[in-house]
C-alpha positions as CSV (number, residue, x, y, z in Angstrom):
1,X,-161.5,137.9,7.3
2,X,-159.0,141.1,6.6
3,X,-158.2,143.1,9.9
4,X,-156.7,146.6,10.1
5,X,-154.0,147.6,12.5
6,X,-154.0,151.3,12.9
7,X,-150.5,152.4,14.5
8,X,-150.0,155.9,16.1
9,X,-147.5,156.5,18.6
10,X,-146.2,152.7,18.5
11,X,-144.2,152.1,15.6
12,X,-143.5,148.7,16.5
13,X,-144.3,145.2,15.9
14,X,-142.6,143.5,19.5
15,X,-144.9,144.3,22.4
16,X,-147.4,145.7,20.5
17,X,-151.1,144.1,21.8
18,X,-152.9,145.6,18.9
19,X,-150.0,143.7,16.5
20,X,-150.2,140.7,18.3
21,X,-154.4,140.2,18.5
22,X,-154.9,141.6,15.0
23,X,-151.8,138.7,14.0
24,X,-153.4,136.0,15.9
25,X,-156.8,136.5,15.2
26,X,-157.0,137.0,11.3
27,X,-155.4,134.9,8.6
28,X,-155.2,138.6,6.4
29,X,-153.5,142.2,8.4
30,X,-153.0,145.4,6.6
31,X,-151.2,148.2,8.4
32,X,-152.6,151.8,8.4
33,X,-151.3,155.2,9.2
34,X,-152.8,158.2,9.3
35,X,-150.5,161.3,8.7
36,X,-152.9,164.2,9.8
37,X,-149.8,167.1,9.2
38,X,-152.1,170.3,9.9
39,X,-153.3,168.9,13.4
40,X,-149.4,168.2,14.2
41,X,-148.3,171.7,13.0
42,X,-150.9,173.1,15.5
43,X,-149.4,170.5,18.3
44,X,-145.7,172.2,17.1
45,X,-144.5,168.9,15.8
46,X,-141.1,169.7,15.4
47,X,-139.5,169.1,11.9
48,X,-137.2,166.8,13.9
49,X,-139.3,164.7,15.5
50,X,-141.1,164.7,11.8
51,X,-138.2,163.2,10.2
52,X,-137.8,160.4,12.9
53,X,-141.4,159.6,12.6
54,X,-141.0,159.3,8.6
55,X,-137.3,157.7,9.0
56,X,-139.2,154.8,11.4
57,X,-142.4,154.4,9.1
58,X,-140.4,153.3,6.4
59,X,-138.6,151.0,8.1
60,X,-141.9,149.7,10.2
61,X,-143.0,148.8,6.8
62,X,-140.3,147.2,5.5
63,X,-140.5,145.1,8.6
64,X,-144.3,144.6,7.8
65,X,-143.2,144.0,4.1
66,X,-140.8,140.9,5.0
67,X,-143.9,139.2,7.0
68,X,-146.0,140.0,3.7
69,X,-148.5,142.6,5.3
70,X,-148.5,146.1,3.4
71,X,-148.3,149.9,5.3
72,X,-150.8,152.2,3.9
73,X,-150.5,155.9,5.0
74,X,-154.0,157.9,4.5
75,X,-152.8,161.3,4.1
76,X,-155.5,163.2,6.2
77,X,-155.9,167.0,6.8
78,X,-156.4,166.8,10.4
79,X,-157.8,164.4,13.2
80,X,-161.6,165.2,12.2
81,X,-161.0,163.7,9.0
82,X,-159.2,160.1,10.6
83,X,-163.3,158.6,11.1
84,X,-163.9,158.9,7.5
85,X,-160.9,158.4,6.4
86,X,-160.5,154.7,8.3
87,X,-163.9,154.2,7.4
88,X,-163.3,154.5,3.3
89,X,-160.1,152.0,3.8
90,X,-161.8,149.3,5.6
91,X,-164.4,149.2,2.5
92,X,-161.7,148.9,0.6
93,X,-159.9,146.2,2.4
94,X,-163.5,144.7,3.1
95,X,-162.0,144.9,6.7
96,X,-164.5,144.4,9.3
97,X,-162.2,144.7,12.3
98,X,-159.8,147.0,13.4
99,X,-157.0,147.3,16.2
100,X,-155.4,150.1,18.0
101,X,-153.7,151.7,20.8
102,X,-155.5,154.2,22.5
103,X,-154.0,157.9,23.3
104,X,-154.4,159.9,26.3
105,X,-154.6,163.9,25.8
106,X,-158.3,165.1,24.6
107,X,-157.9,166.3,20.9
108,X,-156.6,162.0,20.7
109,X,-159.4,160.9,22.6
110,X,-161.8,162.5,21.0
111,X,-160.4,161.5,17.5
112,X,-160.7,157.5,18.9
113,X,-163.5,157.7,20.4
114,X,-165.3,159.3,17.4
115,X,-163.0,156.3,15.2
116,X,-164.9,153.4,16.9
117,X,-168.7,155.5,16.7
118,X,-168.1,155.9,13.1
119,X,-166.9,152.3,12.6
120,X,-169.6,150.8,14.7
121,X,-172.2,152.7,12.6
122,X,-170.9,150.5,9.5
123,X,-170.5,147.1,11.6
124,X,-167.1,147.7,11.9
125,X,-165.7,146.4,15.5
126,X,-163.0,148.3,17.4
127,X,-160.3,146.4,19.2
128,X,-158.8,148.5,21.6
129,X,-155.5,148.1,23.8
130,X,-153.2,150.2,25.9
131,X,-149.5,149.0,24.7
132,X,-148.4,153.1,25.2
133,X,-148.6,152.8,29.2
134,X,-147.5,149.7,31.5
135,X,-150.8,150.2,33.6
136,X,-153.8,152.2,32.7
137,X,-155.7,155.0,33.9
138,X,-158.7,153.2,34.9
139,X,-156.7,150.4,36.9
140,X,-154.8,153.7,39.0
141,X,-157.6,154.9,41.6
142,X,-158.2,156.1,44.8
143,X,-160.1,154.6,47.9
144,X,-162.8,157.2,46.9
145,X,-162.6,155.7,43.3
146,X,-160.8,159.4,41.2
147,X,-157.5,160.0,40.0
148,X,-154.5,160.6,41.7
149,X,-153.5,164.2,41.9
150,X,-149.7,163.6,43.4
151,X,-147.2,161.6,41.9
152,X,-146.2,159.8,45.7
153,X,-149.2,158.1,46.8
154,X,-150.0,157.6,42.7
155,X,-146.2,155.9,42.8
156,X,-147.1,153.4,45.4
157,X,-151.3,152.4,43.7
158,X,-148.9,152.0,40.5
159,X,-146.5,149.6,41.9
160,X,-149.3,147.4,43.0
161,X,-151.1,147.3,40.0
162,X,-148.1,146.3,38.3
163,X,-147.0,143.6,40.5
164,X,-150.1,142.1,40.4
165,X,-150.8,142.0,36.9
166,X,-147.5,141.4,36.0
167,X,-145.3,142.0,32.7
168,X,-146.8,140.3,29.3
169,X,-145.1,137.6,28.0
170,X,-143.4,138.3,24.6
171,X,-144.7,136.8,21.5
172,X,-143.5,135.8,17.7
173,X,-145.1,137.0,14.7
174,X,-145.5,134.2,11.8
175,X,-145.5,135.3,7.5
176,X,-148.9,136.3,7.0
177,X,-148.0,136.0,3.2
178,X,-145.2,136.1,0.8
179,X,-142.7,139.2,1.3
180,X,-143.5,142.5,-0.4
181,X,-141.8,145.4,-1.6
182,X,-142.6,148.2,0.4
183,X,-143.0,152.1,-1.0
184,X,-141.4,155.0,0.0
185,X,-142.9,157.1,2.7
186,X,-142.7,160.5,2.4
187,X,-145.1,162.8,4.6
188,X,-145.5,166.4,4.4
189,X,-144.6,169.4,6.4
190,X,-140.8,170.3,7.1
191,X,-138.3,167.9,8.3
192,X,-135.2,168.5,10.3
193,X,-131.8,165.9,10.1
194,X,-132.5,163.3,12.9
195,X,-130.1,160.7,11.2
196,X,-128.3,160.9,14.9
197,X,-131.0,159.0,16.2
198,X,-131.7,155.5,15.2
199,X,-134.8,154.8,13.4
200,X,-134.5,150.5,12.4
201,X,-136.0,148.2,15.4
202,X,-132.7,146.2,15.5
203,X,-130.6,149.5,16.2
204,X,-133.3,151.2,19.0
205,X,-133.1,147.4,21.2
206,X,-129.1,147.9,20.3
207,X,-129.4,151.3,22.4
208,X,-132.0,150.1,24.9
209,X,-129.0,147.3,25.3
210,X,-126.4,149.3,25.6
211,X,-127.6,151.2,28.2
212,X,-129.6,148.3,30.1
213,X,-125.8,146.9,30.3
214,X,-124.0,149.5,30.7
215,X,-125.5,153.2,32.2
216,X,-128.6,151.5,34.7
217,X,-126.4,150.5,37.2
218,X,-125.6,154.1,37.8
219,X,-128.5,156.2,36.2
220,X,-129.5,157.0,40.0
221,X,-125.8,159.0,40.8
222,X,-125.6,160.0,37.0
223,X,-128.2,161.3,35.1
224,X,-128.1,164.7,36.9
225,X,-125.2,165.5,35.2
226,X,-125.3,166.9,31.6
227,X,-121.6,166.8,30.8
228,X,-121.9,162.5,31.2
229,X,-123.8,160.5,29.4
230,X,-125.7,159.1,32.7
231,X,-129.6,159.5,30.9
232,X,-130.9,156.3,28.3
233,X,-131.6,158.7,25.5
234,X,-134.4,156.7,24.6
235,X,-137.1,159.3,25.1
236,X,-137.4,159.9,21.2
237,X,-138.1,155.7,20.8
238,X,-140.8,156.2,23.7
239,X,-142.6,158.9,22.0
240,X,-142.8,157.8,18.9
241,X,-143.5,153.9,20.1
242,X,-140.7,152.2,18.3
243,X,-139.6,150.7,21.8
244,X,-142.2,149.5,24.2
245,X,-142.9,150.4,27.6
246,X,-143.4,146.4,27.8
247,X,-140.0,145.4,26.7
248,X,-138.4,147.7,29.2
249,X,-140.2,146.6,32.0
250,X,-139.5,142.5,31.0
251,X,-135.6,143.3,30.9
252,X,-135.9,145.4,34.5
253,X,-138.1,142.4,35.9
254,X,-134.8,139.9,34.7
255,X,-132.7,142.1,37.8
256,X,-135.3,141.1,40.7
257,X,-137.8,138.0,41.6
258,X,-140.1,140.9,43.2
259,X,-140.2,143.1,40.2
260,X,-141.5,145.8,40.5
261,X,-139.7,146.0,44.1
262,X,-136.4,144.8,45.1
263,X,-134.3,147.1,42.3
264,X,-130.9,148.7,43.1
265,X,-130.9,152.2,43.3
266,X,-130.3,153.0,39.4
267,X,-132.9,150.4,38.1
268,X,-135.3,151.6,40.8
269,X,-134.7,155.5,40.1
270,X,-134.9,154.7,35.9
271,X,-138.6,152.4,36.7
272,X,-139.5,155.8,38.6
273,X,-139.2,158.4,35.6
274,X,-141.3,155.5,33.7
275,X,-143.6,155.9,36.3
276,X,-143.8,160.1,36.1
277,X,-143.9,159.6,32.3
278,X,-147.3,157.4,32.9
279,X,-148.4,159.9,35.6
280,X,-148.5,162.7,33.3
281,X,-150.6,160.5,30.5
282,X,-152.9,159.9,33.2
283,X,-153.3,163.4,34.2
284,X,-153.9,163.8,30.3
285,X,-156.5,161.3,30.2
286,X,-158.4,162.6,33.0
287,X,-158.1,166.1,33.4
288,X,-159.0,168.0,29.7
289,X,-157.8,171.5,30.5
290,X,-154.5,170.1,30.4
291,X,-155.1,169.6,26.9
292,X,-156.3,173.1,26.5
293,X,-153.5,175.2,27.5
294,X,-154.4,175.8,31.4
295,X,-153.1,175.2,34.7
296,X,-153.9,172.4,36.7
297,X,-154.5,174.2,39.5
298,X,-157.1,176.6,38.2
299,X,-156.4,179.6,40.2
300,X,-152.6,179.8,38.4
301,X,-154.4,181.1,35.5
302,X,-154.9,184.7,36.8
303,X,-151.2,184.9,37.0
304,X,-149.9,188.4,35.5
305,X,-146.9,187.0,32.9
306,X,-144.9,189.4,31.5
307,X,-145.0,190.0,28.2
308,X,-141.3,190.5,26.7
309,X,-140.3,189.7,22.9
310,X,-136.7,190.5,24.0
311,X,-136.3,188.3,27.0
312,X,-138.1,185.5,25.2
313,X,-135.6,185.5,22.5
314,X,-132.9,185.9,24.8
315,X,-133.8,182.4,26.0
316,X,-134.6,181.0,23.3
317,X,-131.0,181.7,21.5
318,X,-129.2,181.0,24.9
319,X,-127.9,184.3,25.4
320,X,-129.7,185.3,28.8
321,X,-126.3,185.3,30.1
322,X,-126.4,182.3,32.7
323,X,-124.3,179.9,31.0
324,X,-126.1,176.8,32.5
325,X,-129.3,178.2,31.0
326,X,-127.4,179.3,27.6
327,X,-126.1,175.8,27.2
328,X,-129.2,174.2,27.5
329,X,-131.1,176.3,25.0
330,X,-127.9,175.8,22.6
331,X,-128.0,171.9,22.8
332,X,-131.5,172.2,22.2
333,X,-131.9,174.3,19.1
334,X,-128.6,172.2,18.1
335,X,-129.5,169.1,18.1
336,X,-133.1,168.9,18.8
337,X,-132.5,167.2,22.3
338,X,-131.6,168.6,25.8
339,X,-130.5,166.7,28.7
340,X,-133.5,166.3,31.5
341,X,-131.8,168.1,34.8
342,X,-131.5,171.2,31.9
343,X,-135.0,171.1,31.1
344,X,-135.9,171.5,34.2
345,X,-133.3,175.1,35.5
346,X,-133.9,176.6,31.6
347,X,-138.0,175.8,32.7
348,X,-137.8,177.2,35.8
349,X,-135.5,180.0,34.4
350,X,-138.4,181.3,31.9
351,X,-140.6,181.3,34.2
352,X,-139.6,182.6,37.8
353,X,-136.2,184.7,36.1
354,X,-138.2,185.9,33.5
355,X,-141.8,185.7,34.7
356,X,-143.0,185.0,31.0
357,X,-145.6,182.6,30.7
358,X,-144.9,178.8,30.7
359,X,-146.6,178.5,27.4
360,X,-144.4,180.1,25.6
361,X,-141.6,177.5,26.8
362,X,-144.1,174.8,26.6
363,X,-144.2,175.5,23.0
364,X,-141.1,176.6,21.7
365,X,-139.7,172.7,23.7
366,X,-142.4,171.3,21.4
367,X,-141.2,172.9,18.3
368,X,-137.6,171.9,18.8
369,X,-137.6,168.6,20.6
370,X,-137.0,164.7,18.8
371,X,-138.8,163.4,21.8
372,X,-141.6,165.8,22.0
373,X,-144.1,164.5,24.5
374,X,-147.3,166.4,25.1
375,X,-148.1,165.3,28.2
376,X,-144.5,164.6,29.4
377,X,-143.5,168.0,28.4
378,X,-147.2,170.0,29.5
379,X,-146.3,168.4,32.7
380,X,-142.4,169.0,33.0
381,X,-143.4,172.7,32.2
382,X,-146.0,173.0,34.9
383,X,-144.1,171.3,37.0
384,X,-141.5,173.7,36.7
385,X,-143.6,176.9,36.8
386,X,-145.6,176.0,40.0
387,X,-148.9,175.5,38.1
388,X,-149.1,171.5,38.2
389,X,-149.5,169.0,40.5
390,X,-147.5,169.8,43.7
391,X,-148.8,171.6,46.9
392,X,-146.3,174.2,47.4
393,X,-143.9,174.4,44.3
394,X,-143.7,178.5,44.2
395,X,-141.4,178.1,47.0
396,X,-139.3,175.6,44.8
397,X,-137.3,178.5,42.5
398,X,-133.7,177.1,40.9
399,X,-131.0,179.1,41.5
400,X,-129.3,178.5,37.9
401,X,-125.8,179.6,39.0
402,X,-125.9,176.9,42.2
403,X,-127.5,174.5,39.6
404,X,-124.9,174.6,37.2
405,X,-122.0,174.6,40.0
406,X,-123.8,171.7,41.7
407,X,-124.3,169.8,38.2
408,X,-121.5,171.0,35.8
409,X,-118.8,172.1,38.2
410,X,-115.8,171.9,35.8
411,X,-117.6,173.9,33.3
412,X,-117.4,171.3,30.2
413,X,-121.1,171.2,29.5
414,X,-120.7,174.7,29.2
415,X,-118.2,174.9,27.3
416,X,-119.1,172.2,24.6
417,X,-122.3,174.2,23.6
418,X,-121.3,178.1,24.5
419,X,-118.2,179.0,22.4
420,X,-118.0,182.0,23.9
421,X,-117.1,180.7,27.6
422,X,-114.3,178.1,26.2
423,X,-111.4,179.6,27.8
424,X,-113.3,180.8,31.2
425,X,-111.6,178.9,33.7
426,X,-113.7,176.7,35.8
427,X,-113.9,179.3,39.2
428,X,-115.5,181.5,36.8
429,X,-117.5,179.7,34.4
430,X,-121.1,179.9,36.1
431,X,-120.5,183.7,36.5
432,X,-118.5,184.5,33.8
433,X,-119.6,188.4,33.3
434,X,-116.7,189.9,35.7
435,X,-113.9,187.9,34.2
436,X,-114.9,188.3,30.5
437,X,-114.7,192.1,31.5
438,X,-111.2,191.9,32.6
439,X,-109.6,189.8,30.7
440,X,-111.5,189.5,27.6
441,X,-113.6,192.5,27.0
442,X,-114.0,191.7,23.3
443,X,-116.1,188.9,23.9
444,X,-119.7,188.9,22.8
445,X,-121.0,187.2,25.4
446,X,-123.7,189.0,27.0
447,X,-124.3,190.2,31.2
448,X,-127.0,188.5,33.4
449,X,-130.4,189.6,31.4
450,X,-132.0,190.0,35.1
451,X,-130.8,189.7,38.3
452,X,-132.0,186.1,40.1
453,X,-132.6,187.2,43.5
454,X,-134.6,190.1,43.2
455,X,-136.6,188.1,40.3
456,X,-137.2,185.4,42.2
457,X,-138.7,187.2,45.2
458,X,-141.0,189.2,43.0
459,X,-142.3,185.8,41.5
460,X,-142.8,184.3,45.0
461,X,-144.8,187.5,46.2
462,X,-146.9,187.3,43.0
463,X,-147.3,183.9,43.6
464,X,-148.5,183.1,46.9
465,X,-151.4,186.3,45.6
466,X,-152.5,184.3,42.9
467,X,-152.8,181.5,45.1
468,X,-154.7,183.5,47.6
469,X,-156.9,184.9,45.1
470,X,-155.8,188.6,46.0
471,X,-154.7,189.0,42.2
């Protein structure tokens, strides 16, 4: 009997649960997609991360193609159309079972969950796995049996849960039938260049390589520092599946017999973000108004943003005139990527510099970004503006000059992506304004947009109001 895998967000055939039961258990697979470009235009898709997503379906399929199993893309409107739509190709496949990988943030939920009604209506079974996350949210829970609302004691329950159920073993897939050819993919809605980024599965484990051999051992000293190439870059392979969470975790449980404990400090620190990156799908999973544009902690919705076109696009084109902050917002809109310790000061810079609303940011990082998570970013973002999960984080404001100094002290971050600033000598290059006026009063380059100090205090009074419900 024919079975259906439906990939998503896991564009991959190696550690892919849903690949692996639908290969074993069924003599005949067919692959689906389902490109649903209206609902990703309103979740600001960017026309990068489009590209990547088309540039990897094509080369899923030829990988599909050589073990004679065929990719079908179902090009559907939006997410209420999916149940139908997987509904119609089973008849025609005469497909009674389907497997998938679940999502996390609601309008995904509510799209699978609605998948498996329609489905089970028609005596269609639903096989359902969790390949995106290492653990899932059900195994993560309290003494008192919820979520966890801080990433700490959520750390340590995650740990556990992971040593005990330990890392799956990896798996060969056998010819299903003779090889095919497979079509072109094209999907719809604008696409962006994203050639820089590898898109074949040989090429993304090359990377994973090279930086599992190379960067890990000093990710924990290096990554804060965007001038170095200390990060994996392998956030755009995460989001769109094309490397498991499963085949990182096998190669970091090669460095220690106690895996997950007992990693030196880079391996340890890099298993940690993969940890806040499966916080923030938790959060997702259990906590809808995350998915609905609100605040985690509820009362941060009465705060009184700003509302300023100007400063907006002042930040958005990098000319704020804090060169940390500029550079960031120059890389971005560049090359659809930005370097994580950046994220975080241009983040905090929107919001407690500029007191505009986090949204806006949220959205326009959405709209630019390769590796556009929604949960990853929705919780970077609130992070960042004081509205997510920590108890006290309107006290935590980055000072972008001291973070640039601390982070990019010679300058050449800065001066790779603001051309203006190239011949600023390093004692002036995070405050730039006063030499530019006396020695090169020509340039374009543009004064501090707001002063930080008296900024930041104003957000901190307004703040600690909201918080105590006196706004």
């Amino acid at each position: 009997m024919t079975a259906v895998i439906w990939f998503k967000q896991d564009l991959r055939l190696q550690d892919n649960t849903a690949v692996a039961q639908a290969w074993q258990n069924h003599e005949q697979v067919v692959a689906v997609v389902t490109a649903t470009e209206a609902t990703w235009q309103r979740h600001h898709w960017s026309p990068m991360k489009r590209d990547l997503y088309q540039r990897r379906l094509n080369s899923l399929a030829a990988e599909l193609a050589a073990l004679g199993v065929a990719l079908h893309v179902l090009q559907v409107h939006t997410y209420a159309g999916v149940p139908a739509a997987l509904y119609n190709f089973m008849q025609q496949q005469q497909a009674k079972h389907l497997y998938f990988n679940r999502e996390y943030p609601l309008d995904e939920k509510v799209r699978d969950r609605a998948v498996v009604g329609w489905l089970q209506q028609h005596g269609i079974q639903s096989h359902i796995s969790d390949d995106l996350l290492l653990v899932a949210p059900e195994q993560v829970q309290t003494g008192q049996g919820s979520y966890y609302k801080k990433f700490t004691p959520f750390y340590k329950r995650w740990l556990t849960v992971l040593a005990e159920q330990g890392v799956p073993a990896p798996y060969q897939l056998n010819a299903k039938a003779a090889a095919l050819q497979p079509p072109a993919i094209h999907l719809q809605g604008e696409k962006r260049d994203s050639s820089q980024w590898a898109a074949t599965s040989e090429t993304i484990l090359h990377t994973f390589e090279l930086f599992y051999n190379e960067r890990l051992h000093g990710y924990g000293t290096e990554r804060d520092f965007p001038a170095k190439l200390g990060t994996s870059t392998l956030s755009p392979y995460l989001e769109n599946g094309s490397l498991g969470v499963s085949t990182i975790a096998r190669q970091l449980a090669a460095l220690t017999p106690d895996f997950p404990y007992g990693l030196e400090q880079g391996a340890n620190t890099w298993l940690s973000e993969l940890a806040w990156r499966e916080f923030y799908q938790h959060l997702m999973w259990h906590v809808a108004r995350l998915s609905q544009g609100k605040g985690f902690q509820q009362e941060t919705d009465a705060y009184p943003w700003t509302i300023s076109e100007t400063r907006f696009q002042a930040w958005c084109e990098g000319r704020t005139g804090y060169p940390i902050v500029d550079a960031g917002m120059r890389e971005l809109n560049t090359t659809g990527w930005m370097h994580n310790r950046v994220r975080m000061i241009v983040a905090s810079f929107l919001v407690k510099d500029l007191h505009l609303d986090w949204r806006l940011g949220e959205a326009y990082f959405m709209q630019q970004l390769v590796d556009g998570s929604f949960a990853a970013n929705n919780g970077g973002w609130q992070w960042s503006a004081g509205t997510g999960t920590d108890a006290a984080p309107y006290f935590r404001v980055f000072n972008p000059q001291r973070q640039g100094e601390k982070f990019d002290p010679s300058g050449s971050y800065i001066r790779k992506w603001v051309d203006e600033l190239k011949q600023v000598p390093a004692k002036h290059i995070h405050t730039p304004y006063g030499w530019l006026q006396q020695y090169d009063r020509s340039n374009s380059y543009p004064k501090p947009i707001v002063d930080h100090g008296t900024m930041r205090d104003t957000f901190i009074t307004t703040f600690k109001q909201v918080k105590n419900g006196l706004l």
